[in-house]
C-alpha positions as semicolon CSV with decimal commas, in nm:
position;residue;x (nm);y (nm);z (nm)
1;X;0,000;0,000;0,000
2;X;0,111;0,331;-0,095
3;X;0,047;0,626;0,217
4;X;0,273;0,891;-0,030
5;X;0,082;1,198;0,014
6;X;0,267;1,423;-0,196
7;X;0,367;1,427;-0,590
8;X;0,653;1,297;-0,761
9;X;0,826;1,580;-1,001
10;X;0,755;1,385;-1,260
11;X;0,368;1,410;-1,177
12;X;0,441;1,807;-1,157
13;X;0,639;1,786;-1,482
14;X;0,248;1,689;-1,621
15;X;0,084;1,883;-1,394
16;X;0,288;2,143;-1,572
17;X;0,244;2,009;-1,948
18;X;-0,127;1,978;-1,931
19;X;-0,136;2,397;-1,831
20;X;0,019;2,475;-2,182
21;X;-0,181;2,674;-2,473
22;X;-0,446;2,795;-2,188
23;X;-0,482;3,132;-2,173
24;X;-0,376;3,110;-1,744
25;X;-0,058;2,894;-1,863
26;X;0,192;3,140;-1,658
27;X;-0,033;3,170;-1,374
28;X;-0,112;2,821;-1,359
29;X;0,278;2,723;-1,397
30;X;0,353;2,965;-1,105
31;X;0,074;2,829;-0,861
32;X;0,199;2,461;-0,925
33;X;0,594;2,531;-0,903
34;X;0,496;2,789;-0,589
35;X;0,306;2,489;-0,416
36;X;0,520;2,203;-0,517
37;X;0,831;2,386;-0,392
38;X;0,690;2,486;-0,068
39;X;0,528;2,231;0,050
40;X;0,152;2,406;0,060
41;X;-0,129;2,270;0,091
42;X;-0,452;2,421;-0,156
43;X;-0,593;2,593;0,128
44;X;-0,282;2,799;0,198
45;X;-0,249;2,850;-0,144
46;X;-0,596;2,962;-0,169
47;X;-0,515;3,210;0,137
48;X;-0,206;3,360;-0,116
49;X;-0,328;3,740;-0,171
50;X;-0,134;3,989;-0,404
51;X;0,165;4,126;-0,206
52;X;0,124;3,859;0,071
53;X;0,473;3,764;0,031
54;X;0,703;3,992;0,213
55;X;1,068;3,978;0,121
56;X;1,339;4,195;0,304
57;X;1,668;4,257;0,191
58;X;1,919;4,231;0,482
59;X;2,198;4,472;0,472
């Protein structure tokens, strides 16, 4: 029995082939690579709002 609960990058690599020639390709590219990378769940991606990410440059 398989308890993997997360996806393979070849399953993203799809994932990322099946958004191509829609009109939301780059958004839908982003969202994936954003949530495969990170680790988040569709609910906290779903929380994401425009300028929720707050980057700070350390000097």
């Amino acid at each position: 029995m398989n308890d993997r609960k997360h996806l393979t990058a070849r399953e993203v690599e799809r994932l990322i082939t099946a958004t191509r020639s829609s009109r939301t390709e780059l958004r839908d590219r982003c969202l994936i690579l954003l949530m495969f990378r990170h680790g988040l769940r569709v609910s906290e991606a779903c929380a994401l709002k425009l300028g929720s990410p707050r980057f700070q440059c350390n000097k």
